[in-house]
N, C-alpha and C positions, 0 to 999 in steps of 0.2 A: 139597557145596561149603561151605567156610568161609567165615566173612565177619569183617576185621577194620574196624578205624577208626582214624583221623591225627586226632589233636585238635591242631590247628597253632593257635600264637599270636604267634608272630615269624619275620620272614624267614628267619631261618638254622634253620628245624624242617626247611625241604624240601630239604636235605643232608644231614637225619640220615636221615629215613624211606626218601626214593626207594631206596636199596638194597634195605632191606628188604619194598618194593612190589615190585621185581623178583622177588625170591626167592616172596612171596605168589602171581604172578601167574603166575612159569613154573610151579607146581607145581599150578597150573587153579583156585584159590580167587579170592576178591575182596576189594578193598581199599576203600575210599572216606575222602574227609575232610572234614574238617569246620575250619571257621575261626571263629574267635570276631571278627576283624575282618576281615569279608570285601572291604568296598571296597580297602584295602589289599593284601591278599594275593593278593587272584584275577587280577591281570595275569599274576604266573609259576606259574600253573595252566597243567600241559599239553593239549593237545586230549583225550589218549586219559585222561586221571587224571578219576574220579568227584569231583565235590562234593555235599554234602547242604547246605541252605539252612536248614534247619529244625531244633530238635527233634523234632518229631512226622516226618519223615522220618527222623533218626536209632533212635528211638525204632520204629519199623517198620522199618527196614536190619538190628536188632536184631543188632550184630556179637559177637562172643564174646570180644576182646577191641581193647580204643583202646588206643594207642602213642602216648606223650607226651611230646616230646623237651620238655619245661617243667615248670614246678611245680605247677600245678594242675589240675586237671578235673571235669568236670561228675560230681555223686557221680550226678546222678541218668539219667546212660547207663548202655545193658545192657553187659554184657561186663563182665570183670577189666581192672583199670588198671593199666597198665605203664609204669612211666619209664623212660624211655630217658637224660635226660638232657640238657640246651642245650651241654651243657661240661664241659671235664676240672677236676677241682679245683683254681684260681688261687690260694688261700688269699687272697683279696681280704679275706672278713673271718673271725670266730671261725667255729668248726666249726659249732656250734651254731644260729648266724644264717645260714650262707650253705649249702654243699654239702651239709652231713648233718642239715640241719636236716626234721625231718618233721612233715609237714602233713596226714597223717592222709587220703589221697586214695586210696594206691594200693597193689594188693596184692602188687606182683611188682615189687621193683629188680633192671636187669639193669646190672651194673657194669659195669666197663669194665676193671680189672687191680687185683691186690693194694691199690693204694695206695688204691681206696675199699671195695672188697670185706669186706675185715676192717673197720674200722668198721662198716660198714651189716648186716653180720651180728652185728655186738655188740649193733645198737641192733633189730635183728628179734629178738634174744632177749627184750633187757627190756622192747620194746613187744609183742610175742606178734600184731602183726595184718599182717603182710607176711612176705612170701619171698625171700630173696636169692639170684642166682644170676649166678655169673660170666661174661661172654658175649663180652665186649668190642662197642666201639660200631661201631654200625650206619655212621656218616659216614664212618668209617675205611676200610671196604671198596674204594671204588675208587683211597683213596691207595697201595692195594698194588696196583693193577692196573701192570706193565709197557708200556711202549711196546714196539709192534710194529717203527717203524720208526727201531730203532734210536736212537741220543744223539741229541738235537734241538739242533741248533749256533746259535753265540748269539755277536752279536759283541761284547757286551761282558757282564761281569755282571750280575744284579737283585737288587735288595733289595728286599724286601715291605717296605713300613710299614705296622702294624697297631694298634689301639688300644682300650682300654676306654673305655665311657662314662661311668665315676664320674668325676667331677670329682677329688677329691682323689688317684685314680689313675692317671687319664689323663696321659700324656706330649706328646701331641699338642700342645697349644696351645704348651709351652715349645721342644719341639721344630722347631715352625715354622719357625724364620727359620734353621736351621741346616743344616735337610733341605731350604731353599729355596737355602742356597749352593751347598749340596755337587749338586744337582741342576743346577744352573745350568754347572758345569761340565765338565758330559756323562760325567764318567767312568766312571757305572753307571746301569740305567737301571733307574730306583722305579717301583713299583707300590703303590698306595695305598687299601686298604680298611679301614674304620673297623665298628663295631658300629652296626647300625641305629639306636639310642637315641642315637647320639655329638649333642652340640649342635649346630643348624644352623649357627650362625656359624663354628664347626670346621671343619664339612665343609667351607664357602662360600670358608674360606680356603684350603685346599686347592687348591682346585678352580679356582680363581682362578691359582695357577701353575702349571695343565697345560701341557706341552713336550711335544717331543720327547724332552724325556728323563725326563718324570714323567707318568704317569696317573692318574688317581683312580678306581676299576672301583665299583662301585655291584652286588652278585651273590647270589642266593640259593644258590651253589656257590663256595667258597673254593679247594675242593679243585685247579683246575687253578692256581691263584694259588702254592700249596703249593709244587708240584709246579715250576711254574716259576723260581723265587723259588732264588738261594744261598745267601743270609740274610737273616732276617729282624730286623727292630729293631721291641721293641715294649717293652710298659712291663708291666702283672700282668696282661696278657687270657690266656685261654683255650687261645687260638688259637695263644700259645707251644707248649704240650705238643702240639697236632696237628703243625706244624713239625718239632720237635724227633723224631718217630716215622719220620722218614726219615734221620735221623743227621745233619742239617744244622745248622750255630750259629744261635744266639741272641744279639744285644746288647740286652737290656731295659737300660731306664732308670729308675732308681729302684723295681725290682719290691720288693715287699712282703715276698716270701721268698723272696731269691739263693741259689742255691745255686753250686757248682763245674761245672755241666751248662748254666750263663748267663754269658756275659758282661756284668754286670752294669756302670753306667756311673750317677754319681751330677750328671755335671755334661755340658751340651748340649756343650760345647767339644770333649771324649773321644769324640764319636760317628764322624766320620770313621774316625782310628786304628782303635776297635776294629771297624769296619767292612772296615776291609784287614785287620786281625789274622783276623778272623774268617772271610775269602776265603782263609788260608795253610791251614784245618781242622786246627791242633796235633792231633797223637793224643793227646794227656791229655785234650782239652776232648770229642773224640770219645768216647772211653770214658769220659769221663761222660755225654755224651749217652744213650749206649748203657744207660749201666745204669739211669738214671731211665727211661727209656723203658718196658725189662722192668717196671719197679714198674705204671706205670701203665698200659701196654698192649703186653701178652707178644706180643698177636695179628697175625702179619704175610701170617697165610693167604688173607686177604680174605672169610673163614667169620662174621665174625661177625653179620651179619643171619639166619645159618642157624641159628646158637646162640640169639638171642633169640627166632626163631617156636617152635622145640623148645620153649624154655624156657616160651613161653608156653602153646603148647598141653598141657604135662605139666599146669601149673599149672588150666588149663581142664577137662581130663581128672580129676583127683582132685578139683577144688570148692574151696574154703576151710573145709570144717567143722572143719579141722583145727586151725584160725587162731583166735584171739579178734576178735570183731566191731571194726570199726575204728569209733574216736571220733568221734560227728557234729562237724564244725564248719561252729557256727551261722555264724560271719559271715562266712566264708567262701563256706559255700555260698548265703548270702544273695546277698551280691554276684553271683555268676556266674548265679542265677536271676534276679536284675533285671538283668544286662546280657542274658542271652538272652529274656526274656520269658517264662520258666517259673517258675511260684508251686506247682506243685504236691508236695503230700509223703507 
């Protein structure tokens, strides 16, 4: 029996992994996880999901390899580190500084389609201490799952509102008073999920004009938000390119990098309009949808938590000797032993 690990550090890890726990678990091996803030996290712990409290429980679980939908991890756990990833590439900022930025942790990137793929194997050439291998993500798996029972009917339409926490890219605060008219007069009915990290007075506001025709959901699963949602309006998050993987529009608001596959919108006044524009689904905006989509994630099989354990286990199987040793970083891994309580080296 295998033993892997979930190093979770923000709500939204337990959408990437659970698939990939399913796939661990039907094939008779063990998963367990691990939280670096546990008071936080362990309400949407399930009864049946392992937690480890400890290093030295980790460190005895002794798994082969941790899955880390984040940026960093503990160098000093057994097992190969594998990022999985928090998000599709936003270009929020330089390559450099945000998506391909490496942090010298982990030895196996499992990409998610072309658009990070190539990159991340350009830079496993010139750094020589990681593996690239294309899998697609793991969160995506149950947005292909079909409904059993049929079209689910809906009396009116939904728009997702969805949002980044950066300040200077977030749309949320400008867009307030506008998503509070256009709510008010019942004609579609919002759903409203923000990024854990969003500002409380953000939320507060929000939250403040729940209706019947506006909810604010609070979820460690988006996916059925997705799913339910016609369009979504949001501004450079993430959570655009999952959306967009079902061939449904986009109005972002001042995104960072519009392309022909966004209905982009530079002023709150435009949001309504392209909100019915974007309920008509033009076939030009479609077949752009369509073709960013294949860039960033070709995968509509529901396979790819299947592709990432393969992936990891080949990587497990052959070892690293092949690899050049990965760069200690000191303050990095400083920090993560003083927040866990582990000094040793």
């Amino acid at each position: 029996m295998r033993r892997y690990l979930f190093y979770i550090s923000q709500l939204y890890g337990f959408a990437i992994v659970r698939p990939l726990q399913d796939v661990i678990v039907s094939r008779g091996d063990e998963v367990a996880w691990f939280f670096d803030n546990p008071r936080k996290m362990m309400p949407y712990l399930r009864p049946n999901e392992n937690i480890l409290h400890s290093v030295a429980e980790v460190r005895n679980y002794n798994p082969c390899a941790v899955f880390v939908p984040g940026n960093v991890v503990p160098d000093f756990f057994p097992g190969i580190k594998v990022e999985l990833f928090h998000g599709f590439h936003a270009r929020k900022r330089s390559d450099e500084r945000g998506h391909f930025r490496i942090r010298n942790f982990f030895d196996l990137y499992c990409t998610q389609g072309p658009d990070t793929t190539l990159p991340f194997q350009e830079l496993a050439k010139t750094h020589g201490f990681f593996e690239v291998t294309e899998t697609g993500w793991p969160k995506m798996d149950p947005l292909f799952e079909r409904y059993t029972n049929a079209t689910l009917k809906k009396s009116r339409n939904v728009i997702l509102l969805t949002s980044t926490f950066t300040p200077r890219l977030s749309g949320a605060p400008e867009l307030f008073e506008i998503v509070k008219q256009i709510a008010e007069t019942g004609k579609w009915k919002w759903l409203v999920n923000f990024h854990p990290k969003m500002a409380p007075e953000v939320v507060q506001k929000y939250k403040s004009i729940q209706s019947e025709n506006l909810v604010f959901l609070e979820t460690d699963d988006i996916i059925p938000l997705l799913k339910a949602a016609d369009v979504m309006v949001s501004d450079t998050s993430s959570v655009i390119s999952e959306f967009l993987l079902q061939n449904k529009p986009v109005v972002s608001f001042r995104n960072r990098a519009p392309g022909p596959h966004l209905l982009n919108i530079t002023e709150p006044e435009k949001l309504e309009e392209s909100i019915a524009y974007a309920l008509t689904r033009p076939d030009s905006l479609v077949s752009e949808i369509k073709k960013y989509s294949d860039r960033i994630h070709p995968y509509q099989d529901g396979r790819s938590s299947i592709r990432v354990l393969e992936a990891a286990d080949r990587f497990v199987a052959k070892g690293r000797d092949h690899l050049k040793p990965k760069p200690f970083n000191l303050i990095r891994s400083l920090k993560i032993r003083k927040q866990l309580g582990y000094f040793r080296f």
